[in-house]
Structure formats: C-alpha cells, structure tokens
Wavefront OBJ file of the C-alpha trace (Angstrom):
o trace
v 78.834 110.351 105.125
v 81.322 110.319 102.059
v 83.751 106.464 101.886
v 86.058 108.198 103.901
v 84.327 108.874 106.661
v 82.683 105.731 106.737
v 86.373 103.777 106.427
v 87.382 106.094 109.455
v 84.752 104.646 111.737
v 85.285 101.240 110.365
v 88.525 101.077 111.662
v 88.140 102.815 115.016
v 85.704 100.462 115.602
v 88.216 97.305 114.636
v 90.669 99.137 116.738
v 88.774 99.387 119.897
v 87.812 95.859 119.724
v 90.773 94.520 119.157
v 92.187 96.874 121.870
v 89.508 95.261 124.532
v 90.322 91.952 123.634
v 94.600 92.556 123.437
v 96.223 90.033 126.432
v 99.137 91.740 127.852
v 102.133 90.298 125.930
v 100.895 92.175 122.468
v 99.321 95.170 123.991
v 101.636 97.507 123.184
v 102.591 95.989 119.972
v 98.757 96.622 118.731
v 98.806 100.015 120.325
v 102.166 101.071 117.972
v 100.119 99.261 115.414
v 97.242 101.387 115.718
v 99.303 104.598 116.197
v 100.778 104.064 112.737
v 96.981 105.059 110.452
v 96.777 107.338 108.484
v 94.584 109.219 110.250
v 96.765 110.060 113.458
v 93.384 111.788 115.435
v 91.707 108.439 115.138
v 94.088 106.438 115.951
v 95.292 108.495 119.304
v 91.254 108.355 119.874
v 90.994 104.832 119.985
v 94.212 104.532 122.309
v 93.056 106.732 124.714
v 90.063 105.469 125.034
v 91.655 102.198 125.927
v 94.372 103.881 127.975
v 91.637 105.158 130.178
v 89.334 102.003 130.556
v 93.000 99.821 131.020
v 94.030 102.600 133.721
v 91.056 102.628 135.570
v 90.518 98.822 135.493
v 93.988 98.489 136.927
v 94.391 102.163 139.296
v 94.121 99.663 142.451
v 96.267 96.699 140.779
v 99.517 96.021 141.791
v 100.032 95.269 138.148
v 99.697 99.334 137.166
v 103.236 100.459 137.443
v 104.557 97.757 135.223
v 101.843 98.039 132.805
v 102.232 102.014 131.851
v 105.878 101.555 132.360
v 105.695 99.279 129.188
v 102.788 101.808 127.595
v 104.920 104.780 127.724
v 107.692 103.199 125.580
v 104.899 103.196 123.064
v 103.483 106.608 123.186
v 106.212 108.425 124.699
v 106.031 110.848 121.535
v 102.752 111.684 121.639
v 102.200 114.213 124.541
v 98.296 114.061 124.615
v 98.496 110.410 125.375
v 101.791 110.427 127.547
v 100.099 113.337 129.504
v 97.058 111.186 130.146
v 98.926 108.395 131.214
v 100.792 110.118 133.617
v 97.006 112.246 135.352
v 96.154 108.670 135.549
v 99.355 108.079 137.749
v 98.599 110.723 139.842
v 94.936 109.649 140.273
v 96.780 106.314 141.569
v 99.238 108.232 143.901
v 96.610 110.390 145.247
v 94.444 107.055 145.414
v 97.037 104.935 146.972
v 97.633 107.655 149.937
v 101.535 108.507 147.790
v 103.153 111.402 147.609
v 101.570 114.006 145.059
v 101.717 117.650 145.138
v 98.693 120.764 145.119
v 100.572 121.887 142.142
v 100.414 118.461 140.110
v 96.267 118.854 140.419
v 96.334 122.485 139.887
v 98.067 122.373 136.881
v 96.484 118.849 135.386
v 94.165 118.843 132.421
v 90.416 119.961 132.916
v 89.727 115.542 132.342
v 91.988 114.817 135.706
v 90.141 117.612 137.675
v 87.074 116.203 136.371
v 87.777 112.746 137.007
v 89.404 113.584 140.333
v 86.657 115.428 141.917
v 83.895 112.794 141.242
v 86.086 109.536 141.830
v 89.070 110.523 144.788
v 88.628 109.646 148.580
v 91.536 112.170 149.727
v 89.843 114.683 151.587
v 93.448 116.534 150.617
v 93.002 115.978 147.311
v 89.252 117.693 147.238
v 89.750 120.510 148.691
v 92.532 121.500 146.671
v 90.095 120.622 143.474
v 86.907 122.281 146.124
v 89.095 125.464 146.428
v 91.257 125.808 143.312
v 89.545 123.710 140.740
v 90.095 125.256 137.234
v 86.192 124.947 136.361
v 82.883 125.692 138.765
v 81.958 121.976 137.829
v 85.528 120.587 139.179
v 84.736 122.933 142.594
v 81.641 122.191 142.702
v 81.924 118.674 142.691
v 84.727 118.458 144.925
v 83.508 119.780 147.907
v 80.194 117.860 147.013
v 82.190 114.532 147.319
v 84.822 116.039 150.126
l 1 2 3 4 5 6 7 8 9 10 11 12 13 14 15 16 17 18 19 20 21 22 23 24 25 26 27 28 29 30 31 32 33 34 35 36 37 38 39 40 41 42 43 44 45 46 47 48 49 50 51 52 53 54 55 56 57 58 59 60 61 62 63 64 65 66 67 68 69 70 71 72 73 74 75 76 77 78 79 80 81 82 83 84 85 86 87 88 89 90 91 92 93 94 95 96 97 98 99 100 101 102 103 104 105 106 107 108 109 110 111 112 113 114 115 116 117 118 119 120 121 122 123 124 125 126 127 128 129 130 131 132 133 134 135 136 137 138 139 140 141 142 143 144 145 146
C-alpha cells in the first residue's frame, strides 16, 4: 500500500470517528468539513456511511425531519448522498404508515429495495418489492418477510 493509500484510510478512519462522536449543533459543519478532501470518493464514503447509521438510528424519532432538513443544506450538491437521504425518507414514510407511492420503490436505488425488503412492516410496501423488485434477492426477500 503506497503513502497515499495509507493517508486515504487514515483519514476515513478520523472522519468516521469524529462523525460518530459529532453532537447535533456541529454535525453538519463536520460533514461540509469532510466533504471538502481531496479525495471527494472518500469523503462522500465516510458521509454516507454516517448518513445511514444517523438515519436509521433516528427513522422512528420525531427528531428525523428536522435533522435531514438541516443535512440536505449540506449535501444538496451531491446527488449520491442527497438521493440516499431522501430512500431513507421514504423508508420513514412507508415506516410511519405516510403517503408514498409504488413508483417511488420501483424506481429507488437497488440499496432502498434491499433495505426495504428485509427491514419494512407494510405488507403494501412488500409486495410491490415481492412483485416488482428490480433484483431476485429484493423479490425474494420481500415476499419472505411479507
């Protein structure tokens, strides 16, 4: 592994710790932080891998809706990680019994059909993922868990 490399995992590292251990008020202050490296696939790996432990820590919370509303400000630009954020809104809807539409699922990444299928309770939601899941996994799993 050349210096390089090795810096590259150094910092993720330091990223995702400091990202598990951000309180609220500077969250999104370290997440612009970290979105500025150098190395802009890193970075966006480290934040989504705290988007999606954040998310699903708070899918339930009443604090949620203010939370991404002051995480999108952040990564608004970045369509990988504003696309995430929002499947993880729509895992909330569907989990909360709120409106959401057989076309939002359809059309979501393979990670929210994945996700979906193995965590939802909507019986709604699985058999639209049992009978027009993208993969033979996502089906497969759905009507498994419907």
């Amino acid at each position: 592994m050349t210096s390089d490399h090795a810096d590259e995992h150094h910092r993720y590292a330091q990223y995702l710790r400091a990202l598990a251990a951000v309180h609220d008020q500077g969250e999104t202050d370290l997440i612009a932080a970290v979105l500025r490296d150098p190395d802009a696939t890193m970075a966006q790996s480290a934040v989504v891998k705290h988007l999606d432990d954040r998310a699903a820590r708070l899918l339930l919370d009443e604090r949620y809706d203010d939370w991404a509303r002051s995480v999108i400000t952040v990564i608004a630009e970045r369509e990988f990680l504003s696309r995430r954020l929002r499947e993880w809104g729509l895992l909330r809807a569907i989990s909360l019994g709120r409106p959401w539409t057989a076309q939002e699922i359809i059309g979501a990444s393979d990670w929210f059909q994945r996700r979906a299928a193995q965590t939802v309770a909507s019986p709604e939601a699985l058999t639209v993922l049992a009978e027009r899941g993208r993969t033979r996994r996502v089906r497969a799993a759905a009507l498994r868990n419907r």
